[in-house]
C-alpha positions in Angstrom: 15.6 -19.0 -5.4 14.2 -16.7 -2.9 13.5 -13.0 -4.2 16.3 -11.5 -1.8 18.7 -13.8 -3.7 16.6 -12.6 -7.3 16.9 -9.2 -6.8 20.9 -9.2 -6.9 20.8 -10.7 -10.5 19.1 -7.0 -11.5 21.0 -4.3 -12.0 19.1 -1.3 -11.2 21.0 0.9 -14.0 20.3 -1.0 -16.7 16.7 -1.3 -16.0 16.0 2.2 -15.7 18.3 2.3 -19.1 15.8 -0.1 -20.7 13.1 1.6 -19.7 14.1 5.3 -20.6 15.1 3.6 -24.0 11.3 2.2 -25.0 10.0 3.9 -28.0 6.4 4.3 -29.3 6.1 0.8 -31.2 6.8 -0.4 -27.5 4.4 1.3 -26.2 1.9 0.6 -29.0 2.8 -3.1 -28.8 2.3 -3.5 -24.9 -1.6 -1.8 -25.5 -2.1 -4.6 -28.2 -0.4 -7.7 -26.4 -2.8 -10.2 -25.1 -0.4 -10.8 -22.1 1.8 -8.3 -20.7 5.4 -9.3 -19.8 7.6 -7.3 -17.1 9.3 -5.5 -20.5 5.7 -4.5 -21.6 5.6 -3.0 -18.3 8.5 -1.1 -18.9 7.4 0.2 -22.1 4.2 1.6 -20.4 5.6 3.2 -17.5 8.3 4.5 -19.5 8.2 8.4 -20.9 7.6 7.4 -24.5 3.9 6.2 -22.8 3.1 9.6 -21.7 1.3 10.4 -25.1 -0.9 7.4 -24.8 -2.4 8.5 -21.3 -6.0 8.2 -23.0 -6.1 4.3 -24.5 -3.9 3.4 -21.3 -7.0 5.3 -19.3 -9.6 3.4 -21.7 -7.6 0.1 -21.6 -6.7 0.1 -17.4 -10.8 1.3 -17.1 -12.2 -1.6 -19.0 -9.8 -4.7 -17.5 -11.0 -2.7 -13.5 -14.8 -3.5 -14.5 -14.4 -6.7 -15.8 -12.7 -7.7 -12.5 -14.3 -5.8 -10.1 -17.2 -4.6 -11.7 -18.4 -0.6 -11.0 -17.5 -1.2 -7.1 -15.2 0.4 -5.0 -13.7 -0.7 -1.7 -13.7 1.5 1.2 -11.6 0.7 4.0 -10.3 2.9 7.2 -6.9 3.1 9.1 -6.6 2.4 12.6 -3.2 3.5 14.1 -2.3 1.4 17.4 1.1 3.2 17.8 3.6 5.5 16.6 6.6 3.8 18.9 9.0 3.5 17.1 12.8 1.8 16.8 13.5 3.0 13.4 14.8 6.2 11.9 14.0 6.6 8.7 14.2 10.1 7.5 11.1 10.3 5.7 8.8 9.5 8.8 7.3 11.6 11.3 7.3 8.5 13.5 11.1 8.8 13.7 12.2 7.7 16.7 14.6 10.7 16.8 11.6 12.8 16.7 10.1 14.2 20.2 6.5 13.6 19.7 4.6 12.2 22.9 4.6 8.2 21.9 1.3 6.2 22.3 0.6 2.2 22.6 -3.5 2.2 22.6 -4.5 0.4 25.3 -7.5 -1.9 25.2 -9.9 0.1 26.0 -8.5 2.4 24.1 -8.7 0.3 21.0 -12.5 -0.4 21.7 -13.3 3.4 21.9 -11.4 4.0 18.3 -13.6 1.3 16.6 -16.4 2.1 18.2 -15.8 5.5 16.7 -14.9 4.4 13.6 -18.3 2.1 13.3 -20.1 5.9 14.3 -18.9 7.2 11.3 -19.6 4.6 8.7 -20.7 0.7 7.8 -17.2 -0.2 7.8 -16.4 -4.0 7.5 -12.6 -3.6 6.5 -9.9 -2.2 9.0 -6.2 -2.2 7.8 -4.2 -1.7 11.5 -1.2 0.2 11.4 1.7 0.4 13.7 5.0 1.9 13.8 7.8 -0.9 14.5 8.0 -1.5 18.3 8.5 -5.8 18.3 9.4 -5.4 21.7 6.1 -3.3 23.3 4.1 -3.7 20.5 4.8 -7.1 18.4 2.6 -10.0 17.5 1.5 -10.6 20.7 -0.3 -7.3 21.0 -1.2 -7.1 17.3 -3.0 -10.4 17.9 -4.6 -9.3 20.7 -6.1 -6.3 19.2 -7.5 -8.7 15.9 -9.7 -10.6 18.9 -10.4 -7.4 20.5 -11.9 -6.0 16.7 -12.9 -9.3 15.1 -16.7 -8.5 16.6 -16.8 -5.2 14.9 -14.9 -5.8 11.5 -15.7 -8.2 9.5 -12.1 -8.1 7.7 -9.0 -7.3 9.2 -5.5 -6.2 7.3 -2.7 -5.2 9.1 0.4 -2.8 8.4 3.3 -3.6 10.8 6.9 -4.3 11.2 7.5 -7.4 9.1 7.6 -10.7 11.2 8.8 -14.6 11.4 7.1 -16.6 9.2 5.3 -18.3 12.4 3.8 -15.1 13.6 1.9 -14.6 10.1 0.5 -18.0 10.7 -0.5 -17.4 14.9 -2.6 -13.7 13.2 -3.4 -15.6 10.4 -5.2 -17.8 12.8 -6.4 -15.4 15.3 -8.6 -13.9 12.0 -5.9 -11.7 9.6 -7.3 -11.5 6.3 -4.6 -9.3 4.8 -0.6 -8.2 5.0 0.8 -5.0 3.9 4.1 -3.9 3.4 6.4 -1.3 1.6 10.1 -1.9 0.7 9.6 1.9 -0.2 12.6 1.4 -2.3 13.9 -1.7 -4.7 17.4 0.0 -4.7 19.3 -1.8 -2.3 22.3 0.6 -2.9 20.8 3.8 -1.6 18.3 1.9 0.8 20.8 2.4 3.6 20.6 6.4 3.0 17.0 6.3 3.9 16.9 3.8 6.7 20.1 4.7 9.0 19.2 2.6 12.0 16.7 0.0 13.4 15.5 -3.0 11.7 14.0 -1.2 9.1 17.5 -0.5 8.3 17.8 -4.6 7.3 16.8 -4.8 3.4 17.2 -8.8 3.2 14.8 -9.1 6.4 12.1 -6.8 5.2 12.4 -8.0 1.4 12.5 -11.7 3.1 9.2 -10.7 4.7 7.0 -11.4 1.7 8.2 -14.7 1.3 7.1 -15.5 4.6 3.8 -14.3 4.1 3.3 -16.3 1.6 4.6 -19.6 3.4 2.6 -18.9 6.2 -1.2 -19.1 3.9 -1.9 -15.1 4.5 -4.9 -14.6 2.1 -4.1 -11.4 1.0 -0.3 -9.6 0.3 -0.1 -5.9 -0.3 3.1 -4.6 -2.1 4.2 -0.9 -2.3 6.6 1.7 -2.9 7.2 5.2 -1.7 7.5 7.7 -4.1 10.2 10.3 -3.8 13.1 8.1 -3.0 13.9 6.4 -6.2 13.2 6.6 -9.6 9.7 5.3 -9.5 9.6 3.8 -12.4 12.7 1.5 -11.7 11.5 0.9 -8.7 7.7 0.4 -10.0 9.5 -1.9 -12.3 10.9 -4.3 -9.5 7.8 -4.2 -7.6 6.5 -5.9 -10.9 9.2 -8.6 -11.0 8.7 -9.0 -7.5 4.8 -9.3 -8.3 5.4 -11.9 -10.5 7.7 -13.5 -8.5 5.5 -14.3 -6.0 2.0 -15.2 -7.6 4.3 -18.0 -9.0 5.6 -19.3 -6.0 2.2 -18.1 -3.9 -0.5 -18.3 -6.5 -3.2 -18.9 -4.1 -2.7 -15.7 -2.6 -4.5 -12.8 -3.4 -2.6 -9.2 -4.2 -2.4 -5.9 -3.9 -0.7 -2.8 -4.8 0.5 0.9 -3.7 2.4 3.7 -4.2 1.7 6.4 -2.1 3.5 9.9 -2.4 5.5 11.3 0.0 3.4 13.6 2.0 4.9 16.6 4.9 5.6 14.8 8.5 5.9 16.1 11.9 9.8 17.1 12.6 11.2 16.6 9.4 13.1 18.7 6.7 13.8 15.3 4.5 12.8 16.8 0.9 11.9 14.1 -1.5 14.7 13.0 -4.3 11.7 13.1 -7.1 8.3 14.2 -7.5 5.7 12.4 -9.3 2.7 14.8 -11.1 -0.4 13.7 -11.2 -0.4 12.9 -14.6 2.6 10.7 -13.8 0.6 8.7 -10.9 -2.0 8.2 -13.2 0.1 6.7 -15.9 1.5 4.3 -12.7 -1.7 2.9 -11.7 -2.9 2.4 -16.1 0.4 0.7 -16.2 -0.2 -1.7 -13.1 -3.7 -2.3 -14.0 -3.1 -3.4 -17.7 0.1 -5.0 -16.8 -2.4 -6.9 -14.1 -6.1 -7.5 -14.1 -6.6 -9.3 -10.5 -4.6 -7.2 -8.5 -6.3 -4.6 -5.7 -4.7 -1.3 -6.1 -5.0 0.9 -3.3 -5.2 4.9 -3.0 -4.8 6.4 0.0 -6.2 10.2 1.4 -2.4 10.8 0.8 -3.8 12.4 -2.6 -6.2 14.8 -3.2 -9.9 14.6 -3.2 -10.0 15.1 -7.0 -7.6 13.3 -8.0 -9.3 9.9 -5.9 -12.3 11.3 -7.3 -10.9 10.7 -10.9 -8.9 7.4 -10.7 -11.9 5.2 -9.2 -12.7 3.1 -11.6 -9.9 3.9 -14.0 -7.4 1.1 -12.0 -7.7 1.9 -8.1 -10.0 -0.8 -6.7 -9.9 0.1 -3.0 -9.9 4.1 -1.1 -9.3 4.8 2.4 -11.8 7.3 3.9 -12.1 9.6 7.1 -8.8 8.3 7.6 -6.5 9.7 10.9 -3.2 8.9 10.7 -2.2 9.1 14.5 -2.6 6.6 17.5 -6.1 7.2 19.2 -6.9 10.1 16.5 -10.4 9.2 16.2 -11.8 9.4 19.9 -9.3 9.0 21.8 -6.2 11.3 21.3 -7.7 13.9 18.2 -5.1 13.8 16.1 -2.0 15.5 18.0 0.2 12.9 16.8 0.1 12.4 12.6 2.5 10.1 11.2 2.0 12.4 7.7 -0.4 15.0 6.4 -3.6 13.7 4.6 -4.6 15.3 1.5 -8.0 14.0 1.1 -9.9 14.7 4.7 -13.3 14.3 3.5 -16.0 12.6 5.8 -16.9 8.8 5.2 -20.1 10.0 3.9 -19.1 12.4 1.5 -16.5 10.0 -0.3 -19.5 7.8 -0.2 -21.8 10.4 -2.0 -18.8 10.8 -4.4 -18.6 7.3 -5.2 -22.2 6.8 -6.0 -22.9 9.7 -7.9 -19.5 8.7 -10.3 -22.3 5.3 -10.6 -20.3 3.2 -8.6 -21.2 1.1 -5.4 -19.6 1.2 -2.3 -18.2 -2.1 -1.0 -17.8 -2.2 3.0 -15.5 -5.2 3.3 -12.8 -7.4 1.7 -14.4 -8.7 -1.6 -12.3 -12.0 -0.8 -13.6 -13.2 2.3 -16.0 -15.3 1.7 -13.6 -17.4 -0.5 -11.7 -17.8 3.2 
């Protein structure tokens, strides 16, 4: 049974009922279980956790070093576009929205990573695109791998979602990674947030992950945006969906995110809840007890002290000197953000940070070599 068919057997009220239900002993017996099921899960995003914020911290710090040891993966952002066919009411990439729309050229694309190499020893690039198939599919996105592949020495991507046999032609042309968001789990409301486009498709975007993992891609990066749904119902179904798929694709490697929403360019979309800090932090204990292997990601959506704090504690992997617009590193000079960053320190002072918390910076993808 395929996850799109799964996902109807759950019923999204009666999760979030379990989970606001889970008392202390649940809480206490998820820290002390030597394997963590999706109701542990619940227990320990659930509000009855918030008083064990410290052992979580303690518990989520000591499974991160025996995975991952005291590293921490840097990776940058390269936007190729911000055309867009979708209209989801969160995004400053809208295609309502008049902002001048960009597709990087080739040269264009070489002058971004030659900038980005100026700024740092970066080996891992995660390329982003706003959903254009038609101008800007997996034609161009495969063309702009081969362009990079002499400069990176691992490439992720974060596109529209595409047919299983376009994951296997980028998997090929040198893809190490996939990343997605279904933002939100709730199919109900999913429509309120995605009006038009393909985006708008829930089956075909859920569908998506299956077809990554059909067509071999090495690495699969899950996520949800916070601010639409309950988060942690819909952190909850990332989980099943987790689990879901290292059964079906266990040789794949995984990863996780949940980034905040952040201010956008022509917008007045307010989100539905906000997360504190304190709640984020609980998130990310939650995921890394719940599992040791996974990458969890933490974008310069948040603040510099609050990235400062989590590495180590869960979060695996930060972005840094990050632009969030088409070109915005030599090219273009960020006119055309898809959000706000939070965290807009230099390459070299996240690295500073990193090493003087005792940690060592890692470059590129830890999982390459297994390739």
């Amino acid at each position: 049974m395929l996850f799109t068919e799964l996902i109807d057997t759950y019923d999204w009220d009666a999760i979030q009922s379990r989970i606001y239900a889970k008392t202390a002993g649940d809480v206490e017996r998820a820290l002390n279980s030597d394997r963590r099921s999706v109701e542990d899960f619940m227990a320990l995003v659930s509000p009855a956790a918030q008083a064990y914020l410290e052992p979580m911290a303690r518990l989520s710090r000591r499974y991160t070093q025996q995975r991952f040891g005291n590293t921490i993966q840097l990776y940058i952002p390269l936007y190729l576009t911000n055309s867009c066919m979708n209209h989801c009411v969160y995004c400053g990439f809208n295609h309502s929205n008049s902002i001048r729309r960009i597709i990087l050229t080739d040269e264009q694309i070489l002058r971004e990573a030659e900038a980005i190499k100026r700024m740092g020893d970066f080996q891992h690039i995660l390329l982003v695109t706003a959903e254009n198939p038609r101008d800007a599919g997996a034609g161009y996105i495969e063309n702009a791998i081969r362009l990079l592949k002499p400069y990176f020495a691992s490439i992720s991507m974060e596109v529209q979602p595409l047919k299983e046999a376009e994951y296997r032609q980028l998997s090929e042309a040198g893809l190490n990674a996939v990343y997605c968001y279904q933002e939100t789990y709730r199919k109900a409301t999913y429509g309120r947030y995605h009006p038009k486009g393909m985006k708008s498709k829930f089956d075909w975007r859920l569908d998506g992950f299956d077809r990554m993992g059909r067509a071999g891609v090495h690495k699969i990066g899950l996520g949800i945006l916070v601010g639409l749904e309950d988060w942690r119902t819909d952190a909850t179904l990332m989980a099943l969906h987790l689990r879901y798929l290292q059964k079906c694709y266990w040789q794949t490697k995984y990863s996780l995110s949940f980034p905040r929403m952040r201010p956008h360019e022509g917008g007045d979309f307010q989100p539905n809840v906000i997360m504190s800090d304190r709640e984020l932090a609980q998130l990310i204990f939650a995921c890394r007890i719940f599992d040791h292997d996974a990458e969890i990601a933490l974008s310069t959506r948040e603040s510099p002290t609050f990235r400062d704090n989590m590495a180590g504690l869960g979060v695996t992997s930060l972005s840094a000197g990050s632009k969030t617009d088409p070109g915005g590193y030599a090219v273009y000079r960020s006119e055309l953000e898809q959000f706000a960053i939070s965290d807009s320190r230099t390459p070299d002072e996240i690295l500073a940070s990193v090493r003087g918390q005792g940690y060592e910076a890692v470059w590129k993808d830890w999982d390459l070599r297994l390739q």
